[in-house]
VOGU-3710 file (C-alpha; in Angstrom, 3 decimals, decimal comma):
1> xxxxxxxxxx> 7,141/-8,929/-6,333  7,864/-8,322/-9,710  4,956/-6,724/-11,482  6,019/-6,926/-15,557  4,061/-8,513/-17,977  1,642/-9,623/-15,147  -2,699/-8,924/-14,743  -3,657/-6,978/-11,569  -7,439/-5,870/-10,685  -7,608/-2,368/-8,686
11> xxxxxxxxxx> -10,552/-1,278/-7,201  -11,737/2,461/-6,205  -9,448/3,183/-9,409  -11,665/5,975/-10,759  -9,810/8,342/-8,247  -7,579/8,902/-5,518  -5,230/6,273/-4,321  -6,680/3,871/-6,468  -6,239/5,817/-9,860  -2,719/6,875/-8,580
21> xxxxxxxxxx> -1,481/3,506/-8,386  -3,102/2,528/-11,770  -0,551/5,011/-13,283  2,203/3,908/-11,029  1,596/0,386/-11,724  0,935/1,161/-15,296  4,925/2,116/-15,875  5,739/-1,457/-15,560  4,547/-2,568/-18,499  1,392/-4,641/-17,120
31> xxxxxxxxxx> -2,208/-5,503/-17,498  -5,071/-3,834/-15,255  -8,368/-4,704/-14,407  -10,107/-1,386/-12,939  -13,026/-1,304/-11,165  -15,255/1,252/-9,104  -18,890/2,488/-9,575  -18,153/5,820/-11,492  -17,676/4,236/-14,569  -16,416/8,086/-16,502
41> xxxxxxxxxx> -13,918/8,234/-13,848  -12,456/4,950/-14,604  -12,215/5,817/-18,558  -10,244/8,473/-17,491  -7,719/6,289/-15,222  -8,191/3,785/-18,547  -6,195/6,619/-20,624  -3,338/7,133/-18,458  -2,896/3,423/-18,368  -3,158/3,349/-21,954
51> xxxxxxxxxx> -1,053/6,022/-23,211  1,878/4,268/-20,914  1,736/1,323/-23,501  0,148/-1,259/-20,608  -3,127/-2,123/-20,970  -6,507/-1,785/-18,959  -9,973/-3,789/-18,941  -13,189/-1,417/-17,313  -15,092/-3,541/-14,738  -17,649/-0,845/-13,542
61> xxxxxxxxxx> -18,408/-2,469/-10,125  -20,714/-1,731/-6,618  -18,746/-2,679/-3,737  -22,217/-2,681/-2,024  -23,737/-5,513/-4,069  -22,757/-8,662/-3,160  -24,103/-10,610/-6,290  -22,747/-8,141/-8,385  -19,569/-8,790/-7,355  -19,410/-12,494/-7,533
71> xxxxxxxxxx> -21,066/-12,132/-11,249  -18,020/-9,970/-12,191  -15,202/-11,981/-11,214  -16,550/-15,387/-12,630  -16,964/-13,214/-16,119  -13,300/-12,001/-15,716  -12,059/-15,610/-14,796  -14,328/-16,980/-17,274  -12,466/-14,634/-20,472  -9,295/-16,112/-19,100
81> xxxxxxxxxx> -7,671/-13,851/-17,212  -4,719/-14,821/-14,945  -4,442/-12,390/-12,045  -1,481/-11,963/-10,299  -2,519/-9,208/-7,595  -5,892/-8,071/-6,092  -5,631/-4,636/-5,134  -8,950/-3,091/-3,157  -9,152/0,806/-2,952  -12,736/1,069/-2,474
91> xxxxxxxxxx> -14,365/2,076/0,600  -16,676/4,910/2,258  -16,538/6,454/5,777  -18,530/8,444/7,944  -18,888/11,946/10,012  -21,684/10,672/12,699  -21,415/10,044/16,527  -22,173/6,477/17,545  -25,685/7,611/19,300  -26,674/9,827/16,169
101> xxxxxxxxxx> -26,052/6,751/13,254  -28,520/5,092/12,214  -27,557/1,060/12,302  -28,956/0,874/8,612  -25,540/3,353/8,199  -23,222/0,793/9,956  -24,640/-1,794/7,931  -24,239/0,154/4,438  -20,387/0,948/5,772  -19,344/-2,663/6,647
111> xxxxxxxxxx> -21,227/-4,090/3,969  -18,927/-1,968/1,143  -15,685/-2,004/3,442  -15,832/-5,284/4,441  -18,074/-7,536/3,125  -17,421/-6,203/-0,138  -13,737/-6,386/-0,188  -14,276/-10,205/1,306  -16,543/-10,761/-1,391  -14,493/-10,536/-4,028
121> xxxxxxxxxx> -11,434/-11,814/-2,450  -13,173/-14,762/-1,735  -14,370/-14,934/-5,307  -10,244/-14,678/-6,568  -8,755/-16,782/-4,479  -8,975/-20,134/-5,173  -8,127/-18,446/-8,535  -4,522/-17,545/-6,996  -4,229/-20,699/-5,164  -4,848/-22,934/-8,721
131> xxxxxxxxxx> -2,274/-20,746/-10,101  0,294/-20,698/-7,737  -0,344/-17,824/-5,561  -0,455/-13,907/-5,933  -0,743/-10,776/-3,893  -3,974/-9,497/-2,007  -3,888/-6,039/-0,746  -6,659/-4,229/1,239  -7,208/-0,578/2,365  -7,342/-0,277/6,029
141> xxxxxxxxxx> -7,070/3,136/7,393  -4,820/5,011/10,028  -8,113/4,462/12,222  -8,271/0,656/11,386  -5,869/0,444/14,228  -7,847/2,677/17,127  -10,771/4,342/17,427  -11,440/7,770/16,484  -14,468/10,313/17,051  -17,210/10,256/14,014
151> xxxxxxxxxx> -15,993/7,243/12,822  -17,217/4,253/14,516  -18,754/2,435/11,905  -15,463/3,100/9,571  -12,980/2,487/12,291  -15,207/-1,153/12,785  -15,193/-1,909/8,760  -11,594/-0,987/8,774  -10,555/-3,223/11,869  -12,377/-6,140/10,924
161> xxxxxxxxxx> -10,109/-6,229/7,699  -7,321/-6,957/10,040  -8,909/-10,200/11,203  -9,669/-11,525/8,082  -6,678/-10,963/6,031  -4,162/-11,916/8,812  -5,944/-15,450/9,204  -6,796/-15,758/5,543  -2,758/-15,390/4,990  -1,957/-17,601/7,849
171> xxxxxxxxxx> -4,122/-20,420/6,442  -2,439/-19,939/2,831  1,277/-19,715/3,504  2,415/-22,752/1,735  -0,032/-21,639/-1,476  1,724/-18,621/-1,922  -0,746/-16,491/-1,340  0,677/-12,783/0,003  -1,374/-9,676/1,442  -0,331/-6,796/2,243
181> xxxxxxxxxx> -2,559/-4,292/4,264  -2,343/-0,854/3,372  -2,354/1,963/6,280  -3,001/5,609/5,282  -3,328/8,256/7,400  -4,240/11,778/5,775  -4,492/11,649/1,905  -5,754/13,779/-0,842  -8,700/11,912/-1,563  -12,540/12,547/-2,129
191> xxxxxxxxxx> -13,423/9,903/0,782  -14,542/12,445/3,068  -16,185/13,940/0,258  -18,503/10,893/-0,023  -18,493/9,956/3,421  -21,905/9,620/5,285  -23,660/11,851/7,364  -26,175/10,906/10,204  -29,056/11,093/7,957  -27,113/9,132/5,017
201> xxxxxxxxxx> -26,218/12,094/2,889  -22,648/12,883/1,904  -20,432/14,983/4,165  -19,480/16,965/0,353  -16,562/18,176/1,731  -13,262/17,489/1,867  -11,819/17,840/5,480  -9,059/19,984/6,306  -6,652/17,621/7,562  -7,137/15,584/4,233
211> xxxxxxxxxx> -6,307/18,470/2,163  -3,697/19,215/4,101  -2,573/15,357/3,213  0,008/13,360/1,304  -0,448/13,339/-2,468  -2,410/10,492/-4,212  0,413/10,345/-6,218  3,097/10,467/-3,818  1,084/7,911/-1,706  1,044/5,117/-4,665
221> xxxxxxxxxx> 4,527/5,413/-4,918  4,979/4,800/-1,161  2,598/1,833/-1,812  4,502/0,532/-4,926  7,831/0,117/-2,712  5,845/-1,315/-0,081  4,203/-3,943/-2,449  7,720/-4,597/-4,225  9,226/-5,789/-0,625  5,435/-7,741/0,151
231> xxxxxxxxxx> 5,296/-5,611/3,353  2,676/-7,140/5,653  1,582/-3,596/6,574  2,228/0,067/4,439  2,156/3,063/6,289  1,350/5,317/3,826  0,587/9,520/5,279  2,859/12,217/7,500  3,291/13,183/10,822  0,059/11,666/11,593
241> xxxxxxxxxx> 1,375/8,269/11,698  3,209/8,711/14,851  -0,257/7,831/16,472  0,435/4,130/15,754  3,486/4,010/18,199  1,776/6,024/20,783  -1,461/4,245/20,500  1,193/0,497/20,687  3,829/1,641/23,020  2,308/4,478/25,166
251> xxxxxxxxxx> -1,493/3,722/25,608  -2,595/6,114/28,704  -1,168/8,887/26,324  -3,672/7,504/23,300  -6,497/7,448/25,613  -5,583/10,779/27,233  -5,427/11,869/23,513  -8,503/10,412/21,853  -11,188/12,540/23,128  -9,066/15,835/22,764
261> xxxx> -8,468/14,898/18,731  -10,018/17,123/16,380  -11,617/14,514/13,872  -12,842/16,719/10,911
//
């Protein structure tokens, strides 16, 4: 993949990974579309961008609203913009046990998580395919590959990505189209921060294992490298990671694990 001179659209780029890799991405002399709710946040990510000589278009965007989303992307493909790479950041998660979530919760996660990200994917790329082809990457998580306690509803959102993407790219092979699906494991982000609680309030904290985390910053560049080689899957986090071979190659061990694994 090379990036120069080309139009990407990032979403969750007000903070975390999302704003890191806007200022990764930003270094190679590019065009960015940035999107997320907290529309100070992405003036802020608009700045760095800026002040690297590439430029950046604010989007301010709900993952959660579906019409909202499809109203945005014909106004961007309406003004003419070519986009090479679609980049999704955004997401929430959760700190609930399955019998103590409320199904309107579920609902609320899958619909930004998943339906969201499908959303607008859907919405881009017949886009891609008209011109050739281009990159879609989406967020998974560490957990999108096994469950994990309190996260049920994320784990789900995060799983069902798999499904979708890996049959989307199978179906588009000879149009070019590439995705990459990005697998962090503990980074310093505000996602537990925002994450819901049983009664649909934020968590407002960020969990020790997070801080304890991979930089945003150090986790764009891992993604950058990844998205360079068009890796079908990034592993971006630590040690932590290791519970993708033991969950693949040693399952008794995973499910002796999984109930003994502190999940704040």
């Amino acid at each position: 993949m090379n990036f120069t001179g080309k139009t990407f659209w990032i979403t969750g780029a007000a903070s975390g990974m999302g704003k890191a890799l806007c200022a990764e991405l930003a270094k190679q002399n590019v065009r960015l579309i940035i999107s997320d709710r907290n529309e100070e946040g992405l003036k802020a990510t608009a700045k760095i961008v800026e002040a690297t000589g590439s430029s950046a278009r604010i989007e301010v965007l709900d993952m959660s609203d579906t019409t909202s989303i499809m109203q945005t992307a014909s106004k961007v493909l309406n003004d003419g913009e070519k986009i090479a790479g679609l980049y999704q950041f955004a997401g929430i998660s959760q700190r609930s046990l399955v019998t103590e979530t409320p199904l309107e919760n579920d609902r609320k996660i899958m619909e930004i998580n998943f339906f969201g990200v499908v959303a607008l994917c859907k919405a881009i790329l017949p886009h891609m395919i008209e011109n050739g082809g281009g990159q879609l990457v989406a967020t998974s998580s560490l957990v999108g590959k096994f469950g994990f306690p309190y996260r049920s509803a994320y784990a789900s959102s995060k799983h069902a990505l798999f499904g979708f993407f890996e049959s989307l790219v199978a179906e588009n092979k000879s149009n070019n189209i590439k995705v990459s699906i990005l697998i962090p494991g503990r980074v310093q982000t505000n996602i537990s921060k925002f994450a819901l609680k049983k009664d649909g309030s934020e968590y407002g904290k960020i969990d020790p294992g997070q801080a304890n985390g991979i930089s945003a910053e150090k986790a764009a560049k891992l993604i950058l490298k990844g998205l360079k080689k068009e890796k079908k899957e990034i592993w971006v986090g630590g040690s932590e990671m290791l519970m993708l071979h033991i969950r693949r190659f040693f399952p008794p061990l995973y499910y002796y694990m999984a109930p003994r694994l502190k999940p704040m």
